[in-house]
VOPAGU-2260 file (C-alpha; in pm, 1 decimal, decimal comma):
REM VOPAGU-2260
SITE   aa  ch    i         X         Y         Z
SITE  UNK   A    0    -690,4     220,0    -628,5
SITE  UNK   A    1    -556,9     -41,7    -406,5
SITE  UNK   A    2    -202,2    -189,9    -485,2
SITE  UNK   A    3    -288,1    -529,0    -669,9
SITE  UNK   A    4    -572,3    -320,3    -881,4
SITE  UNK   A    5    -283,3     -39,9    -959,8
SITE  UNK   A    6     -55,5    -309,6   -1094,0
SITE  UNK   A    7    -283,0    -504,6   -1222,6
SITE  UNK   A    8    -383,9    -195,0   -1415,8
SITE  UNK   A    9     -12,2    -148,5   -1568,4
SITE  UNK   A   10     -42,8    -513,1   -1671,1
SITE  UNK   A   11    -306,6    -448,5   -1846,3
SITE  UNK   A   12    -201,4    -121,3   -1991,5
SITE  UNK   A   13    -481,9      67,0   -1829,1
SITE  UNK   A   14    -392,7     419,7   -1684,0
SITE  UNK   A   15    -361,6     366,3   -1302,1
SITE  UNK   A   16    -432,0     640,8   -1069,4
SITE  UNK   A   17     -69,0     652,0    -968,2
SITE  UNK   A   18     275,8     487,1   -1089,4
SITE  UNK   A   19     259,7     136,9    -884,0
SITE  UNK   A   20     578,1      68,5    -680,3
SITE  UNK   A   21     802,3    -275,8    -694,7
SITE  UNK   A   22    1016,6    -348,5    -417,4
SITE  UNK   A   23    1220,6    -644,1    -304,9
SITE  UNK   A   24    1304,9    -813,4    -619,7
SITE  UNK   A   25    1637,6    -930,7    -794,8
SITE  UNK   A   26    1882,9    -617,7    -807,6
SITE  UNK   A   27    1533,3    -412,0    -675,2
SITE  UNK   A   28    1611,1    -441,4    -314,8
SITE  UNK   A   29    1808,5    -291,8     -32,1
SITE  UNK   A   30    2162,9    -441,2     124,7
SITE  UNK   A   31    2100,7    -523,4     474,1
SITE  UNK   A   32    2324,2    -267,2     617,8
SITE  UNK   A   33    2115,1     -22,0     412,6
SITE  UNK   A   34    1845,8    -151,1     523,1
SITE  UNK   A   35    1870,5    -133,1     863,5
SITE  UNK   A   36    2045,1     185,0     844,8
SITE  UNK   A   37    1711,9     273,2     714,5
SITE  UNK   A   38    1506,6     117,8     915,4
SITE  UNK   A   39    1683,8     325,0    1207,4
SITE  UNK   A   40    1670,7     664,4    1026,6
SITE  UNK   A   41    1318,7     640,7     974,8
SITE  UNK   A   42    1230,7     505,2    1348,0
SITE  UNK   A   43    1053,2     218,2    1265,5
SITE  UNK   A   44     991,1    -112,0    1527,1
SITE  UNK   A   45    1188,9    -332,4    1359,2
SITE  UNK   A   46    1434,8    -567,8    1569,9
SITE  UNK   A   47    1577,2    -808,9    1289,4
SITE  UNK   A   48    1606,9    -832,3     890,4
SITE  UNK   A   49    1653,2   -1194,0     797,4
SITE  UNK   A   50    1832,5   -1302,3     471,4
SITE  UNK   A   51    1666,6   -1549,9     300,6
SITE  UNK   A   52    1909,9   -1617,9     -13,3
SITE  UNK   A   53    2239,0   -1667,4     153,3
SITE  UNK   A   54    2452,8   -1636,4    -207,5
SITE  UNK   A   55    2376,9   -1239,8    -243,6
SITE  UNK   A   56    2254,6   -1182,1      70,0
SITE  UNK   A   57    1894,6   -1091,3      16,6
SITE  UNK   A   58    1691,2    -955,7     265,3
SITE  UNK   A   59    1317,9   -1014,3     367,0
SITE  UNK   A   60    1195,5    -620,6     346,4
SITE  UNK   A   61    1030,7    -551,6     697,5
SITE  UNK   A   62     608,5    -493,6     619,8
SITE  UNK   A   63     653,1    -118,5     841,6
SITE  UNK   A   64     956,9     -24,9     579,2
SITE  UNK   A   65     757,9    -191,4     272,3
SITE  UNK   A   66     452,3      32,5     440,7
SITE  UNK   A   67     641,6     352,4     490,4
SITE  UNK   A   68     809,5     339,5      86,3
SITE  UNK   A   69     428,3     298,7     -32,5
SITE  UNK   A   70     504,1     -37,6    -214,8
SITE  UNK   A   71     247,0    -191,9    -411,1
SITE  UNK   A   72     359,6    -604,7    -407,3
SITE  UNK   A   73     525,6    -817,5    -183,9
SITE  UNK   A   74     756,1   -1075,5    -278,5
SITE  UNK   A   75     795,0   -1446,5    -167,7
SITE  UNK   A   76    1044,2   -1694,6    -249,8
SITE  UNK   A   77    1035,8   -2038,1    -281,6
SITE  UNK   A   78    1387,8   -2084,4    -168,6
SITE  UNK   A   79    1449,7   -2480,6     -72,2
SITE  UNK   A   80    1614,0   -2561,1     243,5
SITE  UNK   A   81    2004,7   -2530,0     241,0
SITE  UNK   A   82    2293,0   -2554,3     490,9
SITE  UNK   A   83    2446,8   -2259,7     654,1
SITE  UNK   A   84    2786,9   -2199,6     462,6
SITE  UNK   A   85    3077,6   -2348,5     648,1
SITE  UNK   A   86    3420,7   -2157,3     755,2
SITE  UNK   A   87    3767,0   -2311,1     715,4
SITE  UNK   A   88    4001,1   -2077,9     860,4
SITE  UNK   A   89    3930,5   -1768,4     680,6
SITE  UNK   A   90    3754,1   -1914,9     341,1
SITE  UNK   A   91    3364,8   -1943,4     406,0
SITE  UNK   A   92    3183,0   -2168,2     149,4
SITE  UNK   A   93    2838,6   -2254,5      74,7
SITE  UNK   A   94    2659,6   -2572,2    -114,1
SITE  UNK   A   95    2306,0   -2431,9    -302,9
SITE  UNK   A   96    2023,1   -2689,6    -339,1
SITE  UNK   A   97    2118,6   -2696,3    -726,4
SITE  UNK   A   98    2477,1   -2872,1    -596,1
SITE  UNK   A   99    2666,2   -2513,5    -725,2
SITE  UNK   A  100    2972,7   -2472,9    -478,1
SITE  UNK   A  101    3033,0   -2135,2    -386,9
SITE  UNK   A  102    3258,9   -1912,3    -185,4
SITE  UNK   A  103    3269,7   -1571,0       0,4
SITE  UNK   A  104    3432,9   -1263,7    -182,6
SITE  UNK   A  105    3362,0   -1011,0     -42,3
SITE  UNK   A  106    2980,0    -933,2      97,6
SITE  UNK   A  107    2858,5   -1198,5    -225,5
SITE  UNK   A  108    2940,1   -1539,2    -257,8
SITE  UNK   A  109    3038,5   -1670,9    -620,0
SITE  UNK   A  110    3084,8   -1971,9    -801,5
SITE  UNK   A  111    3405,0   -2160,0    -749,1
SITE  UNK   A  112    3367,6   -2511,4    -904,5
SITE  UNK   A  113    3120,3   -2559,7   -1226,6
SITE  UNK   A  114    3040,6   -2939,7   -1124,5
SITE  UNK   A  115    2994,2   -3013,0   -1515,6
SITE  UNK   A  116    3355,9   -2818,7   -1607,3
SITE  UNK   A  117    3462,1   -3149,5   -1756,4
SITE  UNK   A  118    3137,5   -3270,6   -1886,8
SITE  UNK   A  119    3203,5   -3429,4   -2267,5
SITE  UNK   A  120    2909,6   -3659,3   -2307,9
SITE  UNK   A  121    2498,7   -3655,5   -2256,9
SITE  UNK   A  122    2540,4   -3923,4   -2008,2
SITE  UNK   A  123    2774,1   -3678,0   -1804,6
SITE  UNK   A  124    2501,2   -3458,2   -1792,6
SITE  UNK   A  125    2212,8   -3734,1   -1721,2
SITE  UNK   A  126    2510,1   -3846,6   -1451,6
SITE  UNK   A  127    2444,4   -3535,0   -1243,8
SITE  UNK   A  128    2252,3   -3534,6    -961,8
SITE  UNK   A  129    1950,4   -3335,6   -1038,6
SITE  UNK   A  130    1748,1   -3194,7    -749,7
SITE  UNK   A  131    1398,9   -3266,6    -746,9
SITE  UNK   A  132    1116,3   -2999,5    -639,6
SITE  UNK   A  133     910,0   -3086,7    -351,1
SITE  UNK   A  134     573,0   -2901,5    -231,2
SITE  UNK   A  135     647,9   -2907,8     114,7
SITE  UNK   A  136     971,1   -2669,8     -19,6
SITE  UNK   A  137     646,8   -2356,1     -81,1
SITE  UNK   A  138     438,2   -2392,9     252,3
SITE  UNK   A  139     607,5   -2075,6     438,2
SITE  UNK   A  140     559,9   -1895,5      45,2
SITE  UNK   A  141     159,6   -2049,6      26,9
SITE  UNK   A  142      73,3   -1848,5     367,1
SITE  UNK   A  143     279,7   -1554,6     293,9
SITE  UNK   A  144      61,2   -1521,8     -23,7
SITE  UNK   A  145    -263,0   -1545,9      98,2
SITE  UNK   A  146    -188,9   -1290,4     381,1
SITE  UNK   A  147      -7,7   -1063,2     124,2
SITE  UNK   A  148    -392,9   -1116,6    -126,8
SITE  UNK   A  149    -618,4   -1108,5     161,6
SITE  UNK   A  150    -419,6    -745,0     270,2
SITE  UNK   A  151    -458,5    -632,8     -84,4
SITE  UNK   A  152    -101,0    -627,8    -245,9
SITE  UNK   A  153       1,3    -785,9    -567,4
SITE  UNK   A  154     216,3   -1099,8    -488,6
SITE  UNK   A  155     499,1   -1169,4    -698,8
SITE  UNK   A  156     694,0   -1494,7    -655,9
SITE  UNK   A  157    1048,1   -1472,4    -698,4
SITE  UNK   A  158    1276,8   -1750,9    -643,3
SITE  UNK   A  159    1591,8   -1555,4    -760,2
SITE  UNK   A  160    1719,7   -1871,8    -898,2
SITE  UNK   A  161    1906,4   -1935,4   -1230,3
SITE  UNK   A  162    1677,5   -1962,9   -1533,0
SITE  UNK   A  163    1732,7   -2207,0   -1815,9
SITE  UNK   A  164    2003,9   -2058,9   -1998,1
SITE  UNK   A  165    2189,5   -1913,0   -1666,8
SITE  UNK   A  166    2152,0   -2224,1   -1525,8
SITE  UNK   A  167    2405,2   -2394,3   -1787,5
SITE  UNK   A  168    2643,5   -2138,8   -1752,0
SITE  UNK   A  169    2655,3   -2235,2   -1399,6
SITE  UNK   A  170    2676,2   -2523,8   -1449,2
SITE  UNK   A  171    2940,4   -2558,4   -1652,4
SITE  UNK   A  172    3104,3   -2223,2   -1625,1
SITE  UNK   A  173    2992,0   -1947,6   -1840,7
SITE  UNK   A  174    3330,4   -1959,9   -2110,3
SITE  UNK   A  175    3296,3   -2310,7   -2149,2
SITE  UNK   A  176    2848,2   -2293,1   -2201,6
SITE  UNK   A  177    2877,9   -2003,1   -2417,0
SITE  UNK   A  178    3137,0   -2205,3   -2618,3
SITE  UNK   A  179    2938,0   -2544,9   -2644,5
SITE  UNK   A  180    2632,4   -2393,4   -2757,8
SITE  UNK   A  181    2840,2   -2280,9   -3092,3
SITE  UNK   A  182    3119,9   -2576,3   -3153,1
SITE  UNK   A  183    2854,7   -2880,0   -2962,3
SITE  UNK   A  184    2489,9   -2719,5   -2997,6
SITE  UNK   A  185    2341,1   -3126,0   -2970,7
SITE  UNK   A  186    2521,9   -3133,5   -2611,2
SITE  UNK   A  187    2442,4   -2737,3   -2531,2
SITE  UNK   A  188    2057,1   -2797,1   -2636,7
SITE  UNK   A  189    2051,9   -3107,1   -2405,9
SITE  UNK   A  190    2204,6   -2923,8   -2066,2
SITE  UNK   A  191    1937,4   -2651,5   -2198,4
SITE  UNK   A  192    1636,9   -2903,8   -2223,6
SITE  UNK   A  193    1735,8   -3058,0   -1891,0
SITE  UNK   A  194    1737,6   -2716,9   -1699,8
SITE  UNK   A  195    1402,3   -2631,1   -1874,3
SITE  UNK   A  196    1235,7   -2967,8   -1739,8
SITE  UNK   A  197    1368,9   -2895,5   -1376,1
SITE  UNK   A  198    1237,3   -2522,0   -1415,2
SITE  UNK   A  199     919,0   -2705,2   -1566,3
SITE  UNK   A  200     944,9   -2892,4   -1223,4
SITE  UNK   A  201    1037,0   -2657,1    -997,8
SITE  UNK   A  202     753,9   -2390,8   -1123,3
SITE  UNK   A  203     476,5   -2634,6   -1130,9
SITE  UNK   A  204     525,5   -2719,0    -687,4
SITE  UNK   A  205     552,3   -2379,5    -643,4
SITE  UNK   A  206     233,8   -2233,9    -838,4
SITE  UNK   A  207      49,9   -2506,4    -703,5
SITE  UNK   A  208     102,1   -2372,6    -413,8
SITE  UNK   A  209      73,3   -1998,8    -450,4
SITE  UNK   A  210    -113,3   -1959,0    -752,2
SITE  UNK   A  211    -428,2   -1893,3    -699,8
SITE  UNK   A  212    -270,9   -1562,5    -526,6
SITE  UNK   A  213      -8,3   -1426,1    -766,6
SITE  UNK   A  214      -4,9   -1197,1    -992,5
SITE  UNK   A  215     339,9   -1205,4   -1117,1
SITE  UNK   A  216     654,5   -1478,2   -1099,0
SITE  UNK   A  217     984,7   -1348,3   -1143,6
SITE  UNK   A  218    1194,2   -1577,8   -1433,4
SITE  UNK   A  219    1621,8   -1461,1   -1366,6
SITE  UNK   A  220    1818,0   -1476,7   -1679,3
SITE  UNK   A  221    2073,4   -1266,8   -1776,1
SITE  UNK   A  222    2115,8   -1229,6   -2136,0
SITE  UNK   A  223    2377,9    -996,3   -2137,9
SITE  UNK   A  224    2622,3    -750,4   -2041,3
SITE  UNK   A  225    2689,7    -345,9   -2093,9
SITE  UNK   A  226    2750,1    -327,9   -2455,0
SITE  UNK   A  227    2546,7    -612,8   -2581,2
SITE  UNK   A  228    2398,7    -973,7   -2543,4
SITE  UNK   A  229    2603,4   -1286,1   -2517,9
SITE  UNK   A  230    2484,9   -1439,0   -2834,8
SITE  UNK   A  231    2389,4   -1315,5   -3158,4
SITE  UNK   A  232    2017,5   -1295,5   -3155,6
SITE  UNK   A  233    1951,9   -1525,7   -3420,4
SITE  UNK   A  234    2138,2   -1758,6   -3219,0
SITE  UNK   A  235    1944,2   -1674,8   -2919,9
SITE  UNK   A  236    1602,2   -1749,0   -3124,5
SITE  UNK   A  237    1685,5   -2038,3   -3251,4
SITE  UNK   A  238    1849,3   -2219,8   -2905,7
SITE  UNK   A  239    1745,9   -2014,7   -2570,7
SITE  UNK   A  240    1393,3   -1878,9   -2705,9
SITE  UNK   A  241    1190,2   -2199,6   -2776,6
SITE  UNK   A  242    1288,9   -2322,4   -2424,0
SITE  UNK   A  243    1197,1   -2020,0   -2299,6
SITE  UNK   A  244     861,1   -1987,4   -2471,2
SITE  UNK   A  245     800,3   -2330,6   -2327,6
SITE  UNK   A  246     854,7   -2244,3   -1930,6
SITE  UNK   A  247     643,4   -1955,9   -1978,1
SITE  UNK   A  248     378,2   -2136,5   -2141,1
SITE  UNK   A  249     399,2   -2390,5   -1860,5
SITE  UNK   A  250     404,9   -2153,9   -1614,7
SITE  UNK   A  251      56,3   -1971,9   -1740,4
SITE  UNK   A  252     -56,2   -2323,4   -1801,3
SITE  UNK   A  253     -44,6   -2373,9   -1384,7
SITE  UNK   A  254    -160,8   -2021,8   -1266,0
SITE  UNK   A  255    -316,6   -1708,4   -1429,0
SITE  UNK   A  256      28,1   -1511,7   -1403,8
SITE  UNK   A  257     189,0   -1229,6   -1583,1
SITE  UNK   A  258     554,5   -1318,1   -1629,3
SITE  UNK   A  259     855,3   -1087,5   -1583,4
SITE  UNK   A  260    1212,8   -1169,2   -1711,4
SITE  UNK   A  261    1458,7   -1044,9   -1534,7
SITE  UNK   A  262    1808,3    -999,3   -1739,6
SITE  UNK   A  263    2068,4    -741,0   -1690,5
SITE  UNK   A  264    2248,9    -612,0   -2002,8
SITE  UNK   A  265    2205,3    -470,8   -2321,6
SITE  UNK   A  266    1925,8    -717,6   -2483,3
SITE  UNK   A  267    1756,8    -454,4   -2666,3
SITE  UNK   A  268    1824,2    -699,7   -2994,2
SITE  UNK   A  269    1684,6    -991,7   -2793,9
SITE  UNK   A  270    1327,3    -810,0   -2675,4
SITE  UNK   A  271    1115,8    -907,8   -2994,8
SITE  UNK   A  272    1222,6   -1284,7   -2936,0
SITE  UNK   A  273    1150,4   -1234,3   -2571,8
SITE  UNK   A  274     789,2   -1087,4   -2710,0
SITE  UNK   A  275     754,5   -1395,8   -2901,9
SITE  UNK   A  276     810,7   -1582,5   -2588,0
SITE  UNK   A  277     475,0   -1420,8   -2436,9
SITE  UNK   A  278     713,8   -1261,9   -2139,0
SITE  UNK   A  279     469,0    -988,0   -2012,2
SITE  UNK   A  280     740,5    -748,9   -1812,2
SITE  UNK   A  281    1074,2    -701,1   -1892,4
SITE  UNK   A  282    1326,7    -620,1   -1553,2
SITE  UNK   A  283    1487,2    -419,3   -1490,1
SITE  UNK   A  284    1549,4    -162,6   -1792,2
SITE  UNK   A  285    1909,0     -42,1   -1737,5
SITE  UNK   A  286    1935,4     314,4   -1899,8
SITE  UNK   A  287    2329,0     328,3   -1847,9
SITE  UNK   A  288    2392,9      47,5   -2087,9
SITE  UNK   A  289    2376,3      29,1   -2492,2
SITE  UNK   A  290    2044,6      95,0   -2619,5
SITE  UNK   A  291    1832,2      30,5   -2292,1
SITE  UNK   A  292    1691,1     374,6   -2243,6
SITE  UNK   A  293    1359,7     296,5   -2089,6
SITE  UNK   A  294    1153,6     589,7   -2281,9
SITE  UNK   A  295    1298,5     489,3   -2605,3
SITE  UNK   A  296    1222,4      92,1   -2548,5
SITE  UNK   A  297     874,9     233,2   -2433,8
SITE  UNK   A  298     769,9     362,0   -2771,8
SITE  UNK   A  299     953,9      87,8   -2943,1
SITE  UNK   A  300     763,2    -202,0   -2786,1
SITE  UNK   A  301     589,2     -46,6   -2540,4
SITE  UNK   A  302     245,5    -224,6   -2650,3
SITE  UNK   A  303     381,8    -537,7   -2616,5
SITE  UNK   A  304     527,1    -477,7   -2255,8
SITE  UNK   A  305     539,0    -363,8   -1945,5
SITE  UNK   A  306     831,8    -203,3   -1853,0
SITE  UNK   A  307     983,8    -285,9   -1514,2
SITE  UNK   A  308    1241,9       1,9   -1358,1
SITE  UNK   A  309    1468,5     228,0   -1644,3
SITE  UNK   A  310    1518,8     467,4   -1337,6
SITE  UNK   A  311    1895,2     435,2   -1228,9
SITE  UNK   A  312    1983,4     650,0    -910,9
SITE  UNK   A  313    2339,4     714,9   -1081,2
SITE  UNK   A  314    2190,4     929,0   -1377,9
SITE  UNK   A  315    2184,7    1291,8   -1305,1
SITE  UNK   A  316    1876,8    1327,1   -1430,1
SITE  UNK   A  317    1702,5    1133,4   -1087,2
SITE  UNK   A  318    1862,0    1430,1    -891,6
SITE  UNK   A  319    1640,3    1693,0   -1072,0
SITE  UNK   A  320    1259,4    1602,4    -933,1
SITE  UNK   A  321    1127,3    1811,3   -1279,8
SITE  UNK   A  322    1368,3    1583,1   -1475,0
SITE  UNK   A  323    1263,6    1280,6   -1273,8
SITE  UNK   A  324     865,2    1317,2   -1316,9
SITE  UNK   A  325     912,4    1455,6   -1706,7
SITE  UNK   A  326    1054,7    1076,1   -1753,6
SITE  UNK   A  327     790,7     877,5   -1527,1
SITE  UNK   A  328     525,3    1037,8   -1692,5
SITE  UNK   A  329     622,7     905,1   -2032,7
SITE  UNK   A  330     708,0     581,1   -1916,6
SITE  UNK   A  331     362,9     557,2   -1720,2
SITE  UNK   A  332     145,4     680,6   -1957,3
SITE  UNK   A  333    -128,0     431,4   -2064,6
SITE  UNK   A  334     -16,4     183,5   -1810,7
SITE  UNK   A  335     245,6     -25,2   -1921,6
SITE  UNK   A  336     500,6      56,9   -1619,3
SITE  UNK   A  337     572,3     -43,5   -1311,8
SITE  UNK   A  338     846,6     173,8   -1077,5
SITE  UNK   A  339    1130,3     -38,9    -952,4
SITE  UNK   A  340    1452,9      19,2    -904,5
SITE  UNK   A  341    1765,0    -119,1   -1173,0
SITE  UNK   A  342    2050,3    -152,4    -900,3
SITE  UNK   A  343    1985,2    -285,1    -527,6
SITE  UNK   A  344    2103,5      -1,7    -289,2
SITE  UNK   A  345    2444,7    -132,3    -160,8
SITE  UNK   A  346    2564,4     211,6       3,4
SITE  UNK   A  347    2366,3     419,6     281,6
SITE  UNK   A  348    2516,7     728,0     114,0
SITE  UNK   A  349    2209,7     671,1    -160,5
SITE  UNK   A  350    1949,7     680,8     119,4
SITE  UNK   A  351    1869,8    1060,2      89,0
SITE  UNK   A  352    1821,6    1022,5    -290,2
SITE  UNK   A  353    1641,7     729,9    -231,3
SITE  UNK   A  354    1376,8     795,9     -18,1
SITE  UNK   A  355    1346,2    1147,4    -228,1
SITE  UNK   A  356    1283,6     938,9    -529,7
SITE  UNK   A  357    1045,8     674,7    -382,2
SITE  UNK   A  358     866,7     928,9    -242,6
SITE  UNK   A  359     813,8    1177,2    -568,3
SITE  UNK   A  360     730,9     855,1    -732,6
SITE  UNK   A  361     401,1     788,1    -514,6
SITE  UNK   A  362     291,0    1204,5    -511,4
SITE  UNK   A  363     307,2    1172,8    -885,5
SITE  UNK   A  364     -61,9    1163,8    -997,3
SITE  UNK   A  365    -141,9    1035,3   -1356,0
C-alpha cells in the first residue's frame, strides 16, 4: 500500500498491510536538539531544522528523517505570521496572533497575562480584539499539500492552536474559565460561542485552501489531566460538546476530512460525547494515566474510532519487542489505528529506544 491508502485504510477500519506511522503532530514530534542529534546519528544531509510554532518550539521534521522513520503523513500548519519574541535583559517574551502574552521558562514559553483576567461583562468579551483569519495566512500550507498528495502521503493539517474550550482558558486563565462555566455559565457559553465562530473562521480559510488534499485536521483541546477530566461529563455534554459537534460539522462541511481531537488526560468518561461529536480519531491515547489504556479503549469503542498513539516509550512493556508487537497487533487489528507517539521526545537518551520502536513498528506485517 502506499501511505495515504494505509491510513486511509485505518480510517476506514479496513486491515492495512502494515500499522501506518504518524509523525510530527502535537506532543508526536521530536525536540529540536533531538532532532538534530538525530539527524547527525543517522548521517542524513540535513543543514537546518526550522521551528515553526515559536511557543513550544515545534520543529518542521526534515523529508530525509520523515523518509528514513517510514512515516506515512506529513503535517502542515497554518500558523499566521507573528513577531519574533523580544528580550529585556534576561526575560524573553512573545505576543501570539490570538493577542496571548507569553514568556520563556525554560525551553517552552507560557502564558503570563490572561488578557480577559478581569472580564465581568459580554461586552468585555465583544471588547476584545478578535483576530480575523485571512487566506493569504495558508499559501506556504496550500503548496506544501499538494506536493505532500501528489508524492503520495496522507496530509494532515495541524495548526496546534487552542480549540474552543482551551481557548477560554487562555483567555481568561484556566482557574478563573473553569470557575465561570459553573457560578456564570450565560458569560462562560458566550466566551465559548465566540471562540467556536473564530475556529468556524479560522478552519473555513484554511480548508479552502488545503482541502481538496487532506485527509485529516488536527482539533487541540485538552480535556483533562492524569486522574480525570476537568469537568464532570455531564457538564462537558451539555456546554463544551454542542460547540464542539458544531466545528466539526463545519469543518466536514468545507472538506472531506476525518477529524482527530487531540486532548491529553484522562477523558475516558468524555469519549462517548466526543463520539457524539462525529470526532473520527482520538490523540494521543495516554496509557500511564487513569483509564486510558489504549487496548482496553480499543474494545470499548473501538468501532466508533480510530485510535491515535497508546504507545508510551516510558512503559516497560515498549522495551520488550514481543511485548511491544503482542500490543500493536491488538490495537491494529481491523484497522482502526494509527502508530504515533503520546509524548514528543525531549531527551536524546530515548533515541536508541526510539528508533528500535519506529522501526519494529513498520517490520510488523498484519
Amino acid at each position: 500500500m502506499e501511505p495515504r491508502e494505509r491510513v486511509q485504510a485505518a480510517l476506514s477500519h479496513r486491515q492495512p498491510d502494515s500499522i501506518p506511522i504518524d509523525l510530527g503532530g502535537p506532543a508526536n514530534s521530536l525536540s529540536k536538539y533531538v532532532a538534530e542529534t538525530l539527524v547527525k546519528q543517522l548521517h542524513l544531509p540535513i543543514q537546518k531544522i526550522p521551528i515553526w510554532q515559536i511557543i513550544q518550539g515545534q520543529i518542521e521534521l526534515p523529508e530525509p528523517l520523515l523518509q528514513h522513520l517510514n512515516v506515512d503523513t506529513r503535517h502542515i500548519h497554518g500558523t499566521p505570521p507573528e513577531k519574533p519574541p523580544t528580550l529585556t535583559g534576561k526575560t524573553e517574551t512573545f505576543v501570539d496572533w490570538l493577542g496571548l502574552h507569553y514568556q520563556r521558562k525554560g525551553p517552552f514559553f507560557v502564558v503570563t497575562e490572561p488578557p480577559l483576567a478581569s472580564a465581568r461583562s459580554i461586552k468585555d468579551i465583544d471588547a476584545y480584539p478578535w483576530p480575523k483569519p485571512k487566506a493569504s495566512w495558508f499559501k506556504k500550507a496550500a503548496a506544501q499539500a499538494r506536493t505532500h498528495y501528489k508524492n503520495g502521503f496522507a496530509v494532515v493539517a495541524d495548526p496546534s492552536a487552542p480549540g474552543v474550550f482551551e481557548l477560554g482558558c487562555w483567555l481568561m486563565g484556566w482557574t478563573q474559565f473553569l470557575t465561570a462555566l459553573l457560578r456564570r455559565p450565560q458569560f462562560a457559553v458566550y466566551l465559548l460561542d465566540r471562540s467556536l465562530e473564530l475556529h468556524r473562521q479560522f478552519w473555513q480559510c484554511f480548508l479552502e485552501a488545503v482541502g481538496d488534499y487532506t485527509q485529516i485536521v488536527v482539533l487541540g483541546d485538552d480535556y483533562g489531566i492524569n486522574t480525570g477530566p476537568f469537568m464532570d461529563p455531564e457538564l462537558f455534554k451539555q456546554l463544551v460538546q454542542p460547540r464542539l459537534s458544531q466545528l466539526v460539522t463545519h469543518i466536514k462541511a468545507v472538506a472531506p476530512v476525518a477529524v482527530m481531537l487531540h486532548s491529553c488526560g484522562a477523558i475516558h468518561s468524555l469519549i462517548p460525547s466526543l463520539i457524539d461529536a462525529d470526532i473520527d480519531v482520538l490523540s494521543p491515547i495516554q496509557p500511564l494515566v487513569y483509564e486510558m489504556r489504549a487496548a482496553q479503549l480499543k474494545d470499548k469503542f473501538g468501532e466508533d474510532l480510530t485510535l491515535h498513539g497508546g504507545i508510551d516509550l516510558y512503559r516497560p512493556e515498549t522495551t520488550s519487542l514481543e511485548s511491544l508487537h503482542r500490543e500493536l497487533k491488538t490495537l491494529a487489528t481491523s484497522g482502526g489505528y494509527i502508530f504515533g507517539l503520546t509524548n514528543s521526545v525531549l531527551d536524546p537518551s530515548q533515541l536508541d529506544h526510539f528508533l528500535r520502536v519506529f522501526t519494529s513498528v513498520r517490520e510488523l506485517k498484519m
